[in-house]
C-alpha positions in Angstrom: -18.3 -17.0 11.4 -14.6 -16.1 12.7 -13.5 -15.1 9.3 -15.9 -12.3 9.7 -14.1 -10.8 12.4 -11.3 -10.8 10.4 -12.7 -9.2 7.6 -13.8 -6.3 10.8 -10.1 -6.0 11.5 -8.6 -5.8 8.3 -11.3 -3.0 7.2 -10.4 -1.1 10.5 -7.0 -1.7 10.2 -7.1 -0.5 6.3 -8.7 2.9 7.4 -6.8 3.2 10.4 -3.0 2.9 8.7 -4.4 5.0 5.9 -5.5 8.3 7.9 -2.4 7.9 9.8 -0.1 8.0 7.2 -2.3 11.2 6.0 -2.1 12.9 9.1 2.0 12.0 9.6 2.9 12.9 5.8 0.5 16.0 5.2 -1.2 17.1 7.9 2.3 17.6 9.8 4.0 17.7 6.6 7.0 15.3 8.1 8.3 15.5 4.0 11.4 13.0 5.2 10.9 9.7 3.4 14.1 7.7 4.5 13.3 8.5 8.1 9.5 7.5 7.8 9.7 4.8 5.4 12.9 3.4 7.9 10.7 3.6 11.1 8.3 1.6 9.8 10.4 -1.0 8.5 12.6 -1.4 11.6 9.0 -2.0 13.2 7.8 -4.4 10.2 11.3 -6.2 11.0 10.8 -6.2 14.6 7.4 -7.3 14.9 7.6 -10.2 12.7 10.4 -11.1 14.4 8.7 -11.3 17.5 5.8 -13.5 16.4 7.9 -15.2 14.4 9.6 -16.4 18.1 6.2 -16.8 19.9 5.2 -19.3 16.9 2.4 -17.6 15.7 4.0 -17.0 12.2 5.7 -19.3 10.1 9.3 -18.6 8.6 11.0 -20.9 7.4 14.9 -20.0 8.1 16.7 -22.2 5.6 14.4 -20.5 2.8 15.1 -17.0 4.2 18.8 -17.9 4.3 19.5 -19.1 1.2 16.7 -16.3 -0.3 18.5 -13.3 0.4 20.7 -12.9 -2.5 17.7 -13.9 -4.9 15.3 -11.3 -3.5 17.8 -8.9 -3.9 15.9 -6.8 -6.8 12.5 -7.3 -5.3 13.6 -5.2 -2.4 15.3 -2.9 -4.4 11.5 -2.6 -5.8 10.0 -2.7 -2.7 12.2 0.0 -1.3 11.8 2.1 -4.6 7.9 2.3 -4.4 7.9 2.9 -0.8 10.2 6.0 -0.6 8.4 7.4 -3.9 5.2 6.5 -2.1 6.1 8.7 0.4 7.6 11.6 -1.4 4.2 11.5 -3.5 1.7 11.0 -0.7 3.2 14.5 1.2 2.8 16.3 -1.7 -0.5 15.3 -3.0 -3.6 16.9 -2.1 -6.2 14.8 -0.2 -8.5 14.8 -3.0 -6.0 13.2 -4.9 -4.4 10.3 -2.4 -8.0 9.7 -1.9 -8.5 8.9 -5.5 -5.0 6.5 -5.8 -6.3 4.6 -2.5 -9.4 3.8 -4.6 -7.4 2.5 -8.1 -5.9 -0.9 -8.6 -3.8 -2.8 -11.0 -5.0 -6.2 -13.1 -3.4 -8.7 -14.6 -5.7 -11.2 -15.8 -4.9 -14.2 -17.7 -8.1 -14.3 -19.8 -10.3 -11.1 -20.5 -13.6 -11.5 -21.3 -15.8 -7.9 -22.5 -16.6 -7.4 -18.8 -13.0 -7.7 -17.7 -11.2 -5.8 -20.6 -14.5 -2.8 -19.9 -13.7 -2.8 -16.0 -9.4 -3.1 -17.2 -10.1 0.1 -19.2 -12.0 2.2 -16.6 -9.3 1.6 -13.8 -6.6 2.3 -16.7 -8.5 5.5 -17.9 -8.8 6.7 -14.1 -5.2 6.1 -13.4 -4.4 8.3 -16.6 -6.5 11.3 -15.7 -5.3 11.1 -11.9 -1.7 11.3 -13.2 -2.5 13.9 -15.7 -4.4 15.8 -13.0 -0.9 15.4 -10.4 1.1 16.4 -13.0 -1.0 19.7 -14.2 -1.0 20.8 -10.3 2.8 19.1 -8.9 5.1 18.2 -11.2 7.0 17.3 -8.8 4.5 15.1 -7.5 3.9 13.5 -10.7 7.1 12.2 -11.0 7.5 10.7 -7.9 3.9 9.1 -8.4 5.3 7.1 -11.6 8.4 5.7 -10.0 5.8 4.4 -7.2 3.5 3.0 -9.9 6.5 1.6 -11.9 8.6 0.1 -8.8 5.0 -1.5 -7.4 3.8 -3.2 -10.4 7.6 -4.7 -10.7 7.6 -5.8 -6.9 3.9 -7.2 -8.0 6.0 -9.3 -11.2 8.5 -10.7 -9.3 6.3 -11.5 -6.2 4.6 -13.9 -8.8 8.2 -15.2 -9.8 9.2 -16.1 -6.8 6.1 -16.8 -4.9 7.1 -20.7 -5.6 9.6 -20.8 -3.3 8.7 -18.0 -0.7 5.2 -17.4 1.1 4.1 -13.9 1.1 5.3 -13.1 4.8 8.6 -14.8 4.2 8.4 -12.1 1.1 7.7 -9.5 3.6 9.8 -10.0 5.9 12.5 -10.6 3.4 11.4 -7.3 1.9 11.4 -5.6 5.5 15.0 -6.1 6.7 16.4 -5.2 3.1 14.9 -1.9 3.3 15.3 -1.4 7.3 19.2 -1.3 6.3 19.0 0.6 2.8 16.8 3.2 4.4 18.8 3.9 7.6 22.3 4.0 5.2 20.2 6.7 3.0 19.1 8.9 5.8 22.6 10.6 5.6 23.5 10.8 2.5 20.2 12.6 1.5 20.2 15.1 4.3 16.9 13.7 6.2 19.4 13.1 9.5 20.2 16.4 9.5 17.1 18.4 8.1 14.6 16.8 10.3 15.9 18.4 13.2 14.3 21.6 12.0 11.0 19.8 11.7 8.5 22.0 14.0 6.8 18.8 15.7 9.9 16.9 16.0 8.9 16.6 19.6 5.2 16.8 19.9 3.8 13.5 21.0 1.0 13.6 18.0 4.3 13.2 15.9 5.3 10.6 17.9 2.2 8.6 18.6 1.3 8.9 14.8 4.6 7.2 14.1 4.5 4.4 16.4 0.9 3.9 14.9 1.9 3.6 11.5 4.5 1.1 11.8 2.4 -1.3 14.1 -0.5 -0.8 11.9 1.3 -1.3 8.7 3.0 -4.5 9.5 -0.6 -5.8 11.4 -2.4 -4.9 8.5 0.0 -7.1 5.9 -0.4 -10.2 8.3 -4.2 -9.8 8.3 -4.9 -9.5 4.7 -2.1 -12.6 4.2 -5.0 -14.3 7.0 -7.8 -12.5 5.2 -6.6 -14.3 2.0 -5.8 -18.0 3.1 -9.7 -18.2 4.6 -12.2 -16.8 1.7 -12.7 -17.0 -1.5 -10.4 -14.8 -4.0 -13.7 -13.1 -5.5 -15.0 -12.5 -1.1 -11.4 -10.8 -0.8 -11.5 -8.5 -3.6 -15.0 -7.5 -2.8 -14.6 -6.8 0.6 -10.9 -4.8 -0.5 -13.6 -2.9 -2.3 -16.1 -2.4 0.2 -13.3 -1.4 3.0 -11.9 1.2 0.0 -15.5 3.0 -0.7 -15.7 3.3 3.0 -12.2 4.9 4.0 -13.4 7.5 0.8 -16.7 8.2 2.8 -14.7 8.6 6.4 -12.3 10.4 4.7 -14.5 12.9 2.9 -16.2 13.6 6.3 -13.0 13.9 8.6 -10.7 16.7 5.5 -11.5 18.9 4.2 -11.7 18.1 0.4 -12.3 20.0 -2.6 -13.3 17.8 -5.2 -12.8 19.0 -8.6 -14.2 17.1 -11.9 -10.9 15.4 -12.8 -10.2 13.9 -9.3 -13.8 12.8 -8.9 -13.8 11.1 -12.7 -10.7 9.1 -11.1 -12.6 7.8 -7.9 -15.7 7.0 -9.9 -14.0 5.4 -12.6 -12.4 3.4 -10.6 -14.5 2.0 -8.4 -17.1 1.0 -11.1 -14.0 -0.4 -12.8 -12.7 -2.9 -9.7 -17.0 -3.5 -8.9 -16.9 -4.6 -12.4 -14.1 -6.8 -12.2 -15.7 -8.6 -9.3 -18.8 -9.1 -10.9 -17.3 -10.8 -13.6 -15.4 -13.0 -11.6 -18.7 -14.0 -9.7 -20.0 -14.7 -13.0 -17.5 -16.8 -14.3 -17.7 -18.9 -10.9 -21.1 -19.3 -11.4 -20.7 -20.6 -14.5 -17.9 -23.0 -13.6 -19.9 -24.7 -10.8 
């Protein structure tokens, strides 16, 4: 089926963006969140942009138009759990990004045993994970809460709006507010200036790992929005999952990762927690059939 190769592309893409923004954030250590986090949304912008033109995306303009105002605080929450995103993800150990790429949040309208046992394992994994940040990088640790708090708004009033606004008019919407908050902010906190001391400001692994993370950022957003209009919400989440387990493989093979007992808690707990949620949710339409 064609779905299938879309499923290919989106695990690809998932494990593709993700060791890019590894390599780019702490491999070269490019600690300059305003800058990175403004490249790639000036990319998001432009890209969308373009398809948008070439008719390959729909955007409705009068909704964008008269949504800008209203989407104001969403993008203030986008932009917030981006740029902590960032700060966190160049400061955390690989062990430890490795283990928040594996956790998810739920928000379930009816919790069976199953549900509230798989809700409890992804909480409990989260808690030791920010425990373990905050014992090793304080520093770290805070800038891992703002990202958790600013997502899981962006997540609440994605569900408020999401009546009026599809999810790549949110996007994009969510794109060109932070394109121009981000560029404003580079001077103001000193990025401008302090990444010309940056040792691989000209190397072209900088470079190329840049333009890669913006183009695979914004491609991966419009295949999961494809992903998620052509199978089931249970097929999604499982093969979310599946793509997850496999990045953790890849990436346990391609750093080197020291894995100590609170980290590896986290990456079990939470995968057994999200397989358990899926399970459940098979169930369930099983029994509603």
């Amino acid at each position: 089926m064609w779905f299938k190769r879309i499923e290919l592309c989106f695990s690809l893409l998932f494990i593709a963006s993700y060791f890019t923004n590894k390599y780019v954030l702490s491999i070269l250590k490019f600690t300059y969140p305003t800058l990175f986090q403004g490249w790639q949304t000036i990319v998001g912008t432009l890209l969308l942009q373009i398809v948008w033109k070439l008719g390959w995306l729909e955007l409705r303009s009068s909704f964008l138009w008269s949504a800008k105002i209203s989407w104001l605080p969403g993008a203030l929450l986008f932009v917030g759990s981006i740029y902590a995103g960032s700060r966190a993800l160049s400061k955390l150990s690989t062990s430890e990004v490795l283990a928040t790429v594996t956790l998810k949040m739920t928000n379930k309208e009816k919790l069976s045993c199953t549900k509230i046992g798989s809700t409890v394992m992804i909480f409990t994994a989260s808690a030791i994970l920010l425990l373990n940040i905050h014992k090793n990088e304080s520093d770290s640790f805070f800038w891992a809460v703002i990202h958790v708090t600013c997502a899981g708004g962006y997540k609440v009033f994605q569900k408020l709006k999401s009546c009026s606004l599809s999810e790549m008019e949110q996007q994009y919407l969510s794109y060109l507010y932070s394109m121009a908050l981000l560029v404003c902010a580079a001077y103001p906190s000193g990025d401008a200036f302090d990444v010309l001391t940056f040792p691989f400001l000209s190397s072209y692994q900088f470079h190329s790992g840049c333009c890669a993370s913006g183009i695979l950022g914004v491609s991966l957003k419009f295949l999961s929005v494809k992903l998620k209009n052509c199978v089931s919400k249970v097929r999604y989440g499982a093969w979310i999952l599946l793509t997850k387990v496999l990045a953790t493989c890849l990436s346990l093979a391609a750093f080197e990762i020291l894995l100590n007992i609170p980290t590896s808690c986290c990456l079990v707990l939470g995968m057994l927690g999200e397989a358990l949620l899926i399970y459940t949710s098979i169930s369930e339409s099983d029994i509603n059939e």
